[in-house]
C-alpha positions, 0 to 999 in steps of 0.5 A, a space after each residue: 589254851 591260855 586264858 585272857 589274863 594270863 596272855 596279859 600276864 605274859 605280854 607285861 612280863 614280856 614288855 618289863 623283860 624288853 624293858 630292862 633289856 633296853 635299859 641295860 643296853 643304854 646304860 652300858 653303851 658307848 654313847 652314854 659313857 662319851 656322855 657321861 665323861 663330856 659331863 664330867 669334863 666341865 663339872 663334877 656330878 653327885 648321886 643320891 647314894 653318894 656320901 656327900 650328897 645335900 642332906 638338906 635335899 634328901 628331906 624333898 619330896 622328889 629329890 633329884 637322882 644326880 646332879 652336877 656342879 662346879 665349885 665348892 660343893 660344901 656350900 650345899 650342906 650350910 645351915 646357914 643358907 638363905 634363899 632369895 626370890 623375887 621378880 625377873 622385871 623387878 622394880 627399883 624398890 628391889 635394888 633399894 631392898 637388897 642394897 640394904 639388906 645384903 651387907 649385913 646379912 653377908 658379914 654374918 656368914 649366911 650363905 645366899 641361894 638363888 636361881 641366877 636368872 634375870 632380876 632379882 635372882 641375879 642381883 642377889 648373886 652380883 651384890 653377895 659376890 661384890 662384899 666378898 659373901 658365898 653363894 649357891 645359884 641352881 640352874 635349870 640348864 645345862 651346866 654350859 648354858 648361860 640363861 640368859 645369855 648375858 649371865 653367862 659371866 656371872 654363871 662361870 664366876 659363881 662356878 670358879 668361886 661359890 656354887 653352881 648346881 643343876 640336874 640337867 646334863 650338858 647342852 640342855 636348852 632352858 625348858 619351860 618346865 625346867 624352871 618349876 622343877 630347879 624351884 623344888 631345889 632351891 626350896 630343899 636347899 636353904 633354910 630360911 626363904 626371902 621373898 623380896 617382890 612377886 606378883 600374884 601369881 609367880 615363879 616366887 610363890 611357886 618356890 615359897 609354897 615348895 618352902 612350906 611343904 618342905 618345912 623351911 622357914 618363909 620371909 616377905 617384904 612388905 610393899 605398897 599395896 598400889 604396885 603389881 609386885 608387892 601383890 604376891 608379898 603382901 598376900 604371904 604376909 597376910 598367910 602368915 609369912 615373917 615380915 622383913 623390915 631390916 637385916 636382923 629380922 632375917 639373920 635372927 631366924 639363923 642365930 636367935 632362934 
């Protein structure tokens, strides 16, 4: 007769046995290779085991297994990479930032990074396209998925002539919990990040505090203590975040440093 532990003992082998079988069963079925070749039709997939994998993103904690991408996937490995973060309901004192700032950070061969999502997200993508720069958008859709929905031009310009990244395998609906984790991505990838407007608390923080712990360097654009979305900045500036007053206060960090 067999002891209490031991039928535990037994139940958990029996279960990891069922386990790997059903594992092995998916893994070797016809309905994942139909969707592993769908995916591979409109994009091109990289493994953590893979040569080319980012070795920027090998550094994060919880690196992404796979990921797919359309377009040129060497963009991924620059080191000259700056990631831009700021507000989706942003304010006109970001165009003004980003008009100024942009052109010559562009002509200095950096790189821009962003999450192409409303707001300053996407204005960074249009304006770096607009003076002929590069740059990296990482999505937390499926690679067909336009979010929002009026991106969707812009997300298939950035496929055809930069880079577009994501984890999530075709038709994947915007979740939620999407967002904080395609932020983890976009922190691993750069190596300078810029901050240009967030309120207190936000997606932004959340993307600069995964910065911090991944050791990249953290930039702010100060603004009026009066406006909701200058909080957030101003708060990093006073943690200790780099103040950025013009262009070569984020291209030194790159190129002097």
């Amino acid at each position: 007769m067999c002891l209490p532990e031991e039928n535990k003992i037994d139940e958990l082998l029996n279960y990891s046995s069922a386990k790997k079988e059903f594992f092995w069963r998916e893994f070797t079925s016809l309905g994942l290779q139909k969707k592993l070749a769908q995916n591979l039709y409109y994009s091109n997939a990289v493994t953590i085991i893979d040569a080319k994998y980012p070795k920027q993103l090998l550094e994060i904690f919880d690196p992404p297994s796979v990921f797919f991408y359309q377009g040129d996937l060497s963009l991924s490995n620059y080191t000259t990479s700056l990631a831009i973060v700021g507000a989706r309901q942003n304010s006109s004192y970001a165009v003004t930032v980003l008009e100024r700032l942009l052109p010559e950070i562009i002509s200095s061969g950096i790189v821009t990074l962003s999450g192409l999502a409303q707001g300053v997200d996407s204005l960074v993508h249009r304006l770096t396209l607009s003076h002929h720069g590069k740059t990296v958008a990482v999505i937390g859709t499926g690679i067909d998925v336009a979010y929002p929905n009026f991106n969707s031009a812009l997300q298939q310009q950035i496929g055809k002539s930069c880079l577009l990244i994501t984890e999530y395998g075709l038709g994947q609906a915007p979740k939620r919990y999407h967002f904080p984790a395609r932020n983890r991505i976009i922190a691993g990838l750069c190596h300078t990040l810029l901050v240009v407007e967030a309120r207190q608390r936000s997606g932004s923080l959340i993307t600069a505090n995964l910065a911090l712990q991944e050791n990249r360097n953290v930039l702010a654009v100060p603004g009026t203590i009066t406006s909701p979305l200058s909080v957030g900045t101003n708060e990093l500036l006073l943690a200790g975040a780099k103040p950025v007053l013009n262009a070569k206060h984020i291209i030194e960090e790159f190129y002097y440093t």
